[in-house]
N, C-alpha and C positions, 0 to 999 in steps of 0.2 A: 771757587770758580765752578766746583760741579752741581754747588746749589743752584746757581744762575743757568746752567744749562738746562738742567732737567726743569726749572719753573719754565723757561722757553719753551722746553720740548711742550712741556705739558698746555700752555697756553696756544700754540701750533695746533696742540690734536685737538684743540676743543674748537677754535676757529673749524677746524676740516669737518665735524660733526655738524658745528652749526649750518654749513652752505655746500657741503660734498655729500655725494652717495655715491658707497662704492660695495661690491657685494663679491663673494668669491660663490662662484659654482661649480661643484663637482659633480661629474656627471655620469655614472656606470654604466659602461658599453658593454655587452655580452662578448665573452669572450671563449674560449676554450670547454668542449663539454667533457667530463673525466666522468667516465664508466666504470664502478665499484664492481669489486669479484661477485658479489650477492646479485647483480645485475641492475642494479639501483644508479642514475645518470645524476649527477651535479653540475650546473653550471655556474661556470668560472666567469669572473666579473672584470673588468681593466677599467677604472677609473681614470678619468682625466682633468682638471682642474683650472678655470677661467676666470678670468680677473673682468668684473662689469662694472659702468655705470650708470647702467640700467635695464632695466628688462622689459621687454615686450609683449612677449608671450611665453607660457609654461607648464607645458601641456607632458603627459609622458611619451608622446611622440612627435611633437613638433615643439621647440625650443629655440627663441629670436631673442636678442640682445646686444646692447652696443660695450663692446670692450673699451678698455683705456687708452687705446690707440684711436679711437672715434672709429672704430668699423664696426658696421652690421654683422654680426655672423649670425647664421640661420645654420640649426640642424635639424633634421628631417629622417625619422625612421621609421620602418614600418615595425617594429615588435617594441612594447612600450620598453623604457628605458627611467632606469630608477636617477635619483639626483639629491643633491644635498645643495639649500641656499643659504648663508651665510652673509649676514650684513656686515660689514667693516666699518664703514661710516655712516 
């Protein structure tokens, strides 16, 4: 029975490849600055992580994409902002 699942699974994810795109993006927001004793500043990063099925724009300060829920989300910053894109499907 678990050969017949995983041939399923596996022919599922290949259908999803052929007609789905779907992308994960992480996006690093500036976070916290931490001031070393030598007087040396580091700044701290908070990543946060979106599920797309498409992208619009991908700029390091302006960033538009529609999530899996079909909504627009637009971010907008003014100090460039680092990112990671990842295709799924």
């Amino acid at each position: 029975m678990s050969f017949l699942s995983s041939t399923w699974d596996g022919i599922v994810k290949w259908f999803k490849t052929l007609w789905l795109e779907q992308y994960e993006l992480t996006v690093y927001f500036p976070d916290q600055i931490v001031t070393n004793p030598d007087g040396s500043t580091v700044q701290g990063f908070s990543p946060k992580t979106f599920d797309a099925v498409s992208i619009k724009k991908l700029t390091t300060t302006h960033i538009i994409f529609i999530d899996t829920d079909k909504k627009r989300i637009e971010i907008k910053v003014t100090s460039p902002v680092g990112y990671d894109l990842k295709k799924v499907y």
